[in-house]
C-alpha positions in Angstrom: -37.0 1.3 89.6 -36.3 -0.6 92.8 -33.5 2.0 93.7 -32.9 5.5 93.3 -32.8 7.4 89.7 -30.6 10.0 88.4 -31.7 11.7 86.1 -30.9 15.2 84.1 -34.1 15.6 82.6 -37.6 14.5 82.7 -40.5 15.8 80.0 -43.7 14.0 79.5 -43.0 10.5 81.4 -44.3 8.4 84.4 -41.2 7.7 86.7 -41.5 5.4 89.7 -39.0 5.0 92.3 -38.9 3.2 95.0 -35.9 5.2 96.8 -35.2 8.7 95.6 -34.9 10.5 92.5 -33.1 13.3 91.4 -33.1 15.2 88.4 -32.2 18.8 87.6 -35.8 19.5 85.6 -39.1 17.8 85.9 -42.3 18.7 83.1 -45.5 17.5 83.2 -44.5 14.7 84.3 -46.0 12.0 87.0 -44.1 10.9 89.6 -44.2 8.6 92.5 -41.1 8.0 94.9 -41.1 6.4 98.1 -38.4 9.0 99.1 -37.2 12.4 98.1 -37.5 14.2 95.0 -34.5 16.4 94.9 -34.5 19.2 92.0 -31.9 21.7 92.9 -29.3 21.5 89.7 -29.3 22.6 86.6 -32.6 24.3 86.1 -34.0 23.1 89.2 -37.3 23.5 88.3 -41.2 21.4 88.4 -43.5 22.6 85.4 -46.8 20.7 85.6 -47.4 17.3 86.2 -47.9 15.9 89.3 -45.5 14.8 91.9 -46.3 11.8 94.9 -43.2 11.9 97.9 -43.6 10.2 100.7 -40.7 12.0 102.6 -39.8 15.2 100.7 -39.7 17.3 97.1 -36.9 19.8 97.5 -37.3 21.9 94.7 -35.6 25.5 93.0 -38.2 26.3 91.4 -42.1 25.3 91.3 -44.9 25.9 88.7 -44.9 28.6 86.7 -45.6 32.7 85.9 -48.7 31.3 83.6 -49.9 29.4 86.8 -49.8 26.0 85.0 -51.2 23.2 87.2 -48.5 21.4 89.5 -49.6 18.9 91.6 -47.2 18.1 94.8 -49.0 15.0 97.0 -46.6 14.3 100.0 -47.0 11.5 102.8 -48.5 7.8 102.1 -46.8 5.3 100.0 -46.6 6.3 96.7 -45.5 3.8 94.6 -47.4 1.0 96.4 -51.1 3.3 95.4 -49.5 3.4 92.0 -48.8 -0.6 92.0 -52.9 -0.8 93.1 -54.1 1.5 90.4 -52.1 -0.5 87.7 -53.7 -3.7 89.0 -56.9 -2.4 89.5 -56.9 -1.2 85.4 -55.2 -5.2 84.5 -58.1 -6.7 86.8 -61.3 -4.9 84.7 -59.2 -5.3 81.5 -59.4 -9.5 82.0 -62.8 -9.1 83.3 -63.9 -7.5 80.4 -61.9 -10.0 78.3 -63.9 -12.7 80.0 -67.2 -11.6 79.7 -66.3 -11.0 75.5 -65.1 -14.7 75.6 -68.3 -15.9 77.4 -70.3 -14.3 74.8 -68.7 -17.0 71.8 -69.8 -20.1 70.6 -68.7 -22.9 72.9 -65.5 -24.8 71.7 -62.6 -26.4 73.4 -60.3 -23.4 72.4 -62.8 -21.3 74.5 -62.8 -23.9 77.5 -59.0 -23.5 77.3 -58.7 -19.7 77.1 -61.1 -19.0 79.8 -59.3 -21.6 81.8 -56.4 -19.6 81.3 -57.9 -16.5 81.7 -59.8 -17.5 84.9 -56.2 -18.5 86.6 -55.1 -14.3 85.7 -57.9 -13.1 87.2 -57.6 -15.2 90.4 -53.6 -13.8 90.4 -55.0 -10.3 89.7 -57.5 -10.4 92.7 -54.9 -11.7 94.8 -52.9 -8.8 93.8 -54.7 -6.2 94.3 -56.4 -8.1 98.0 -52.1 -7.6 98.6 -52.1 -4.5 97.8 -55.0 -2.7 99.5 -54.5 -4.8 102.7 -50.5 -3.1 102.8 -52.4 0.6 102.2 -54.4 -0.2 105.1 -51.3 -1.7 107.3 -49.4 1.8 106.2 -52.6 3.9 108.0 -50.6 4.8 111.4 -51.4 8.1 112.5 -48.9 10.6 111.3 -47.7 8.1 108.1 -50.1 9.7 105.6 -49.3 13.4 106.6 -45.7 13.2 106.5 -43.5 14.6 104.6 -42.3 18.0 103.5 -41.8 20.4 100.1 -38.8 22.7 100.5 -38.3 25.6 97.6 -37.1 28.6 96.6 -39.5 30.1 94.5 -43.4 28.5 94.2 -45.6 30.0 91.8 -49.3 30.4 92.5 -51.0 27.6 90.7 -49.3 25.0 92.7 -51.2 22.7 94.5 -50.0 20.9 98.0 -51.5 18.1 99.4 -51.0 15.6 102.5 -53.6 13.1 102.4 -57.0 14.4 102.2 -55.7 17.8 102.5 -55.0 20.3 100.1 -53.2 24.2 99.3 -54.1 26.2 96.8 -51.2 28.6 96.2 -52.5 31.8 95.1 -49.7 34.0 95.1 -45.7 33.7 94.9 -43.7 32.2 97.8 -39.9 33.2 98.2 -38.0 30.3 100.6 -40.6 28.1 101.8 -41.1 25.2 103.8 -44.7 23.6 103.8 -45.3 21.1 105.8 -48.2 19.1 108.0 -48.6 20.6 111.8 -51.5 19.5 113.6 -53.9 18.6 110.7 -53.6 21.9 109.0 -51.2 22.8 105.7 -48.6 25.5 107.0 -47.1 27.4 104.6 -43.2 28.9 106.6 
């Protein structure tokens, strides 16, 4: 979605938003929002999965007793290293579709198709040139490590990340606010 998503429950799915999303329970899912994730009705809770903000996750509850593996990637732009990964997979997929082509008997249904196919690939490479060049125009200093995770109860298993950086939690944290402060992962 180009907009924000309301949601009351999210199992199993890959959700991408380019504004906000809120929902009142999130499990195993994959999300990437170019805003806030806001999970503070209802249940309130993230169960596995992994979860990419670029401004915030405000969250109930986080992980699990049984420690299951949540992922919470904050900073960056989200949805636009989703958009690159997506064309990335479409680019080797024709390339690999080309090479199968080049490999049949020539005929002027080949010619045609790999004409055809040649024009997608030059559109993919584009693409993905697009892409990777906006990535690097979204580097400023700070950009990547923005971003916060607010929550009332995380469960150890929980991982935090900004960037290159990441937090293992390995014990339960009542009321907390982790965030990015001078290059290091802090935990309040």
């Amino acid at each position: 979605s180009h907009r924000s998503i309301f949601s009351k429950y999210i199992e199993n799915a890959t959700i991408y938003a380019r504004e906000n999303l809120q929902t009142d329970c999130i499990i195993n899912g994959s999300i990437y929002c170019d805003g806030e994730v806001r999970v503070r009705s209802g249940r309130g809770c993230i169960m596995g999965g992994r979860i990419w903000a670029a401004k915030m996750v405000n969250v109930q509850t986080i992980g699990s007793l049984s420690e299951v593996r949540t992922s919470i990637a904050l900073g960056g732009l989200p949805c636009t290293n989703f958009e690159l990964e997506l064309a990335k997979r479409e680019l080797k997929d024709l390339e690999i579709e080309k090479e199968k082509l080049e490999c049949m008997l020539d005929s002027p249904v080949k010619t045609s198709i790999l004409a055809k196919l040649g024009m997608k690939l030059s559109a993919a490479e584009l693409k993905v040139e697009q892409l990777e060049e906006d990535l690097l125009g979204s580097d400023e200093p700070g950009k990547k490590n923005e971003g916060r995770l607010e929550c009332s109860t995380a469960h150890p298993g929980t991982e935090i990340s900004f960037g290159e950086e990441t937090l293992r939690l390995r014990q339960e944290n009542q009321q907390c606010i982790v965030k990015m402060v001078n290059g290091e992962i802090i935990v309040m």
